[in-house]
C-alpha positions in Angstrom: -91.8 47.3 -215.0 -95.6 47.2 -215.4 -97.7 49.5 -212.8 -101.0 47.7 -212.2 -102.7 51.2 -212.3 -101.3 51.8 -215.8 -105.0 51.2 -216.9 -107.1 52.6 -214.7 -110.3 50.4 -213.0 -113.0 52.3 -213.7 -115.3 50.3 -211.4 -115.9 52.7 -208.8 -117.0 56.3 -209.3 -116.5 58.4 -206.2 -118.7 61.1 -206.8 -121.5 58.8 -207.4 -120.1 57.0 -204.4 -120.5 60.3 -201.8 -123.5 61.4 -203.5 -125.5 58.4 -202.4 -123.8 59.1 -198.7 -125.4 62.1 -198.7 -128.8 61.5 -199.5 -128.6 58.7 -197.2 -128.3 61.1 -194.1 -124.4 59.7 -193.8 -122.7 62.4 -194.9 -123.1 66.2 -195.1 -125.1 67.1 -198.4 -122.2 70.1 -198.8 -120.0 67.5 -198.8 -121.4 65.6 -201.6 -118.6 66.5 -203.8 -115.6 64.9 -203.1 -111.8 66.8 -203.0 -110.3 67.3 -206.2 -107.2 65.4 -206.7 -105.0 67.5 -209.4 -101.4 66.9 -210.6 -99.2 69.2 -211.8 -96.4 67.8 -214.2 -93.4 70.0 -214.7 -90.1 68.7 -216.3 -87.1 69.5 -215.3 -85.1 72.2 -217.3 -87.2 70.6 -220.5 -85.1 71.9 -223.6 -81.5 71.7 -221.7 -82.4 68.3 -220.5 -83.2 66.9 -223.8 -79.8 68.3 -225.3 -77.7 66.9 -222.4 -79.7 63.3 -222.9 -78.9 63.3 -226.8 -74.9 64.9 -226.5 -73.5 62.8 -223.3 -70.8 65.8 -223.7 -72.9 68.0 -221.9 -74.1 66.3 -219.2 -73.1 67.4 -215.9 -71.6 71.1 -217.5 -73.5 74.0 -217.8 -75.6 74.6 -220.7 -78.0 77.1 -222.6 -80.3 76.7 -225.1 -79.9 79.4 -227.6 -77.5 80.8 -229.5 -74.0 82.9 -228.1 -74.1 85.4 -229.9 -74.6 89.0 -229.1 -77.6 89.2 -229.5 -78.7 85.5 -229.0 -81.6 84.8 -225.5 -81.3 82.0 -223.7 -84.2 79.8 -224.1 -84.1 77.0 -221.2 -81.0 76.9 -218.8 -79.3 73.1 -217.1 -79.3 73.2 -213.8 -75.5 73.4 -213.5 -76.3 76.8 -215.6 -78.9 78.0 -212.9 -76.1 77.7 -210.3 -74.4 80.8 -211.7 -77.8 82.4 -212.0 -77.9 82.5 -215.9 -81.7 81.4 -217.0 -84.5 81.8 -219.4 -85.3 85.1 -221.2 -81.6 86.6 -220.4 -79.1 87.8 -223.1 -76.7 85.2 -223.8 -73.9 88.0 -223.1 -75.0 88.6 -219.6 -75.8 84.4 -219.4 -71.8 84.8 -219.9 -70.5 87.0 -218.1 -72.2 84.8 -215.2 -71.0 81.8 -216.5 -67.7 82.0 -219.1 -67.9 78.3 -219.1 -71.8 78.3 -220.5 -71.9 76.0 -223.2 -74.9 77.1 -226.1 -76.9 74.6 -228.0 -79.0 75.5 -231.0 -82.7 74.9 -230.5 -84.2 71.8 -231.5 -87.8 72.6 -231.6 -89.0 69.5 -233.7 -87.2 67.2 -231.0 -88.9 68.8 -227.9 -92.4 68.3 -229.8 -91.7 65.0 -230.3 -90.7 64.1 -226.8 -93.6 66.5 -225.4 -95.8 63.9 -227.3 -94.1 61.2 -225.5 -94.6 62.8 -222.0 -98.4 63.4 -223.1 -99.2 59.9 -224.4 -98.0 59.0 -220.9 -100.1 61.2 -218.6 -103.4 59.6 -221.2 -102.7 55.7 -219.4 -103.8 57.9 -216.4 -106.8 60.1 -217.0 -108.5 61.8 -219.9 -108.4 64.7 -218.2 -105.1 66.5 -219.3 -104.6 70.6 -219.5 -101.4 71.3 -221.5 -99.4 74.7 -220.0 -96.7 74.4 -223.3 -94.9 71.6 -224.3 -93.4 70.5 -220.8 -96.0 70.8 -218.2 -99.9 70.0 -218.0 -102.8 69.8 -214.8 -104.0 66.4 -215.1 -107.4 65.9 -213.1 -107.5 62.1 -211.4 -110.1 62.9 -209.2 -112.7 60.0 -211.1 -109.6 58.0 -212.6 -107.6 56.6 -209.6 -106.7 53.0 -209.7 -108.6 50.8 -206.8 -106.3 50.9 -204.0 -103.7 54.2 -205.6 -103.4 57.7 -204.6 -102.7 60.6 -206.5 -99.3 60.7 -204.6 -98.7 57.2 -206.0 -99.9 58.0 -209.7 -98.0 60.9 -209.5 -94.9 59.1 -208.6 -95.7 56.2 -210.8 -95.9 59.2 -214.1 -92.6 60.4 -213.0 -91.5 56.7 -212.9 -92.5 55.8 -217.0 -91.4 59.4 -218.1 -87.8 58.5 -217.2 -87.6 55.0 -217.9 -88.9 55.7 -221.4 -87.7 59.1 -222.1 -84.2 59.3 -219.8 -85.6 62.7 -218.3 -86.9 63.5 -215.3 -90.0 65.6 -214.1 -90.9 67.1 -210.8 -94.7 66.9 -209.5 -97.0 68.9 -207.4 -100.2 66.8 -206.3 -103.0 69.0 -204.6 -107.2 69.8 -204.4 -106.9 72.4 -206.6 -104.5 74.2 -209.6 -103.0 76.5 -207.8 -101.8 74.5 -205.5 -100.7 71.8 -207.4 -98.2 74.3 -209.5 -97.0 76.0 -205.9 -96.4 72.0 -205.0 -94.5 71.1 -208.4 -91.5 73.7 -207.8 -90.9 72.4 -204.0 -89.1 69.8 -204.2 -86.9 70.3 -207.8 -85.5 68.7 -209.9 -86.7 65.2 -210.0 -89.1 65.0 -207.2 -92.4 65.6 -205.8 -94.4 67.5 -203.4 -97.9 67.1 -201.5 -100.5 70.6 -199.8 -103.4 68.5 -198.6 -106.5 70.8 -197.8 -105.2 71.0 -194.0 -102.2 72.7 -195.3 -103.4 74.5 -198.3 -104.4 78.1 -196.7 -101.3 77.7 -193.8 -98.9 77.3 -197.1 -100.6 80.4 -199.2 -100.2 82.9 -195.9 -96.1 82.0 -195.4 -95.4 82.7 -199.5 -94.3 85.4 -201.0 -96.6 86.5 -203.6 -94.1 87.1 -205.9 -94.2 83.0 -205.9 -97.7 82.8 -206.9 -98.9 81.7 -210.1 -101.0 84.3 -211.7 -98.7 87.5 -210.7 -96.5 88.9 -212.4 -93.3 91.0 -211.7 -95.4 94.1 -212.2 -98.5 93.1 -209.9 -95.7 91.6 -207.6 -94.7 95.4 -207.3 -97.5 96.8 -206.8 -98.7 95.0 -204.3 -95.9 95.4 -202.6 -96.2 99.0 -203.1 -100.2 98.6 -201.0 -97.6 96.8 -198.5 -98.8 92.9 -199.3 -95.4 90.9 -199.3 -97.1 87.6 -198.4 -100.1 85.5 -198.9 -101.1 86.8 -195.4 -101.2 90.3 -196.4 -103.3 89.3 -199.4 -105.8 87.5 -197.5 -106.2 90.4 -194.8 -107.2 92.8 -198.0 -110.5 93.7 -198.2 -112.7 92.2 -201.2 -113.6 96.1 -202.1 -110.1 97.3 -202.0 -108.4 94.4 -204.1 -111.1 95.1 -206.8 -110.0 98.9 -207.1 -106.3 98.3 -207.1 -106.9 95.1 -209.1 -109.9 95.0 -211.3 -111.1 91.8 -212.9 -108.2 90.1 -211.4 -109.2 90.8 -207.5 -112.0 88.0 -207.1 -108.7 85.3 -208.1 -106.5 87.0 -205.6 -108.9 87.1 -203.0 -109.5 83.1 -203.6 -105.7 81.9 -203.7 -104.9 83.8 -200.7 -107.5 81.0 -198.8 -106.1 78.4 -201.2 -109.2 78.0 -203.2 -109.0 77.8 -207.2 -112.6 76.6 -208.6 -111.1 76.3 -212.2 -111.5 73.0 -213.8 -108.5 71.0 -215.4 -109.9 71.4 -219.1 -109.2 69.0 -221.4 -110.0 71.4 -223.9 -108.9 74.1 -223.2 -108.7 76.7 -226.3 -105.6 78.2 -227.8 -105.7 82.0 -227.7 -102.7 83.3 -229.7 -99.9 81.8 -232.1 -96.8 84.0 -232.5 -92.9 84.0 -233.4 -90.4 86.6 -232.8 -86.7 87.2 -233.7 -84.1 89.2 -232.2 -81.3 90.0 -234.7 -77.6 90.0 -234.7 -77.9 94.2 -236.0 -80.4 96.1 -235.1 -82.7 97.4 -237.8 -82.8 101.2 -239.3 -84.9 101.1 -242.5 -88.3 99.9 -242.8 -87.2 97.6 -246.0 -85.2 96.4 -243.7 -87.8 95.4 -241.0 -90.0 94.8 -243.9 -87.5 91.8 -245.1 -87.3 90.1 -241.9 -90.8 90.5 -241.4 -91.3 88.2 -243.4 -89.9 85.2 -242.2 -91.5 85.5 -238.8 -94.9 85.7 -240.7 -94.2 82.6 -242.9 -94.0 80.2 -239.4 -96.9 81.8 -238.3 -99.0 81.0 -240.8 -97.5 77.8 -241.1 -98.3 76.6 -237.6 -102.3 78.3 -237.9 -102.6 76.3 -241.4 -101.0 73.6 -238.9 -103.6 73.9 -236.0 -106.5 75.0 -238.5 -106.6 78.2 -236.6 -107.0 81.6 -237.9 -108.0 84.7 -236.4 -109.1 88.2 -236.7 -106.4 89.8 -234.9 -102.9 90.8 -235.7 -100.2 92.1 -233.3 -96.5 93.2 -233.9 -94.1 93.6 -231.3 -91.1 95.6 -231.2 -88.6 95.5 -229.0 -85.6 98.7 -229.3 -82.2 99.1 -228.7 -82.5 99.9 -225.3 -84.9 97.1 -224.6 -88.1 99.6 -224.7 -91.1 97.5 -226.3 -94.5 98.4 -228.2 -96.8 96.6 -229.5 -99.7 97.8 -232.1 -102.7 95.3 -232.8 -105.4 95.3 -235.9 -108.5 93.2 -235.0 -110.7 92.7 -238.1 -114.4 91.6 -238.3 -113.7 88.2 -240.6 -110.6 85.4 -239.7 -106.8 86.1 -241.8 -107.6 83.7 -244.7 -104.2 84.0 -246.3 -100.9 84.4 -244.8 -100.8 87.7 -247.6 -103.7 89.2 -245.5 -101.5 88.9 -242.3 -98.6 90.3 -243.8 -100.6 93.4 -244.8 -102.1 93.8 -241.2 -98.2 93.6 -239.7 -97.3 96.0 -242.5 -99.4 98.4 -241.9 -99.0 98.1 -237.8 -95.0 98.7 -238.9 -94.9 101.2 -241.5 -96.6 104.6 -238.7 -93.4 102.9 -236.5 -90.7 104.5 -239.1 -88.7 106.3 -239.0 -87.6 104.9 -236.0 -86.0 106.7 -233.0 -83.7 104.3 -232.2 -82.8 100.7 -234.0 -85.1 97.8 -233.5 -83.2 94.3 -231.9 -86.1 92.4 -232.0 -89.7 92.0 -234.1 -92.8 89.5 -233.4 -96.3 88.8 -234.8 -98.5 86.8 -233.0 -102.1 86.0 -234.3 -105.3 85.5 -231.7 -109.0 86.1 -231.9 -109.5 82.2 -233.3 -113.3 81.6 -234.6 -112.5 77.9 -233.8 -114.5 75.4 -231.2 -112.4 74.7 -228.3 -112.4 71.0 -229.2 -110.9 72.0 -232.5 -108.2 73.9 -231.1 -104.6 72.8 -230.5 -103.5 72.7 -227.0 -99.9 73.3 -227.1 -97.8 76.3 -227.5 -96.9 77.6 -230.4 -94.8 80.5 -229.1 -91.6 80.2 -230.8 -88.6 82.7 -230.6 -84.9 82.4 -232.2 
């Protein structure tokens, strides 16, 4: 089926359009910028759904990206998976003990780029204007690229339309005036559907959410503010400016704008990558720094393989570790020139490892990730690189 929007008509521009309205005494001059229209792709348990599409076996059942081992995570979880409450970032023994009929599949990291390319060549027929989150959602910005004649509710749907007919997945939308909206919107009306906040709606739907829902706060800022007795957007919004700022810092003048559903950040095209990493967890835990040392190793090699990849390198170098008990630490080195060689990296994790030994308890898990990029934003890679085994 061909959508006659799959190439957009570029005749009219809207801005220029309300612009003239304005200083023609017809419209408002405030009002001479018209409403964002912003879509916000999500698909539908991404990794799982592209392991059930290529193994007709698994579709319907419930399965987990990852490995089943003891010490394997789960990386993306089916839907029938979710059902028993097993999802991302759990242990694949608790993931398990939820559901004993879990079936594991080994990540396929190659296959979920190439399909991620797929999604993205598809949301380009629509706009230029495209904002990659990781390698199965993105913002696109069609405020200046509608068809004549189409909505953003319709180009939303029509996306949604070509990513299944030529990839066999599905993807859930969230179409809005602004960012945060348009993610709030996406996760409505899951799997395989869409959702609309027009501007009426936007501040009425912030007030009756739990903050714990919003994008931009974590677990540990969910907690807190529900320690200063904010459950709700409404309870945000009635905060003072002043006393968000002392509780909140930096953050408060964001929280203070979501809870009137306003979000002034552009969709950027863009937008610059600010860290590359890898981590393992491993079967045994780790005693001896040669042994650390040795697995080190490997996690640094796809590192440096993906910055020689992106043509990204950066001054700074943080290790993660992760203990038996689950405790983390990290330790970061930032130097004053860009890692030229991956042997210069290793010597930075080295030497952030080495003070770590030796170590109260066994380490389960090690990461490097490398950030502080010298690069021009147009240069820089806009997907994720944040890989974990």
């Amino acid at each position: 089926m061909v959508y006659r929007w799959q190439r957009p008509i570029y005749k009219i521009n809207p801005t220029r359009i309300w612009t003239a309205l304005a200083q023609a005494g017809m419209v408002a001059a405030e009002s001479a910028e018209p409403m964002r229209k912003i879509i916000h792709i999500d698909m539908d348990a991404f990794f799982a759904s592209v392991e059930q599409r290529d193994t007709p076996a698994l579709r319907g059942k419930p399965v987990a990206v990852g490995y089943g081992r003891e010490r394997g995570v789960v990386a993306a979880a089916s839907y029938e998976a979710r059902k028993f409450g097993v999802h991302s970032a759990m242990p694949s023994v608790t993931a398990l003990r939820k559901c004993p009929d879990l079936i594991f599949a080994a990540p396929r990291f190659e296959v979920y780029r190439a399909v991620s390319q797929q999604i993205h060549a598809i949301f380009a027929q629509f706009t230029p204007l495209i904002e990659p989150l990781s390698l199965d959602e993105a913002y696109l910005d069609v405020t200046d690229h509608l068809a004549e004649g189409v909505t953003a509710t319709e180009t939303a749907q029509a996306i949604r339309t070509l990513i299944c007919s030529q990839t066999d997945l599905t993807a859930s939308a969230g179409v809005s005036y602004n960012k945060f909206l348009a993610k709030l919107a996406s996760g409505q009306n899951k799997p395989d559907g869409q959702f609309v906040i027009t501007p009426k709606q936007g501040p009425a739907f912030v007030e009756n959410l739990a903050v714990s829902k919003f994008h931009g706060v974590g677990p540990a800022t969910a907690s807190k503010m529900r320690r200063l007795g904010i459950e709700t957007g409404r309870d945000l919004k009635a905060c003072p400016a002043e006393s968000l700022k002392i509780h909140f810092g930096k953050a408060a003048s964001y929280y203070y704008a979501i809870a009137r559903g306003v979000d002034e950040r552009p969709v950027r095209a863009d937008r610059e990558r600010k860290s590359i990493g890898a981590e393992k967890t491993f079967l045994e835990d780790l005693v001896t720094l040669e042994a650390a040392t040795a697995m080190l190793s490997s996690i640094i090699d796809k590192v440096w393989r993906h910055c020689e990849t992106a043509r990204l390198f950066g001054r700074s170098v943080t290790l993660k570790v992760k203990y038996a008990d689950f405790q983390i630490v990290t330790r970061s080195h930032t130097g004053v020139a860009p890692l030229a060689s991956r042997d210069e990296v290793e010597r930075q994790a080295l030497a952030l490892l080495a003070p770590l030994f030796p170590a109260r308890l066994g380490i389960r898990l090690l990461g490097v990730t490398v950030s502080g990029f010298e690069l021009a934003p147009a240069q820089a890679d806009q997907l994720s690189f944040e890989l974990k085994d």
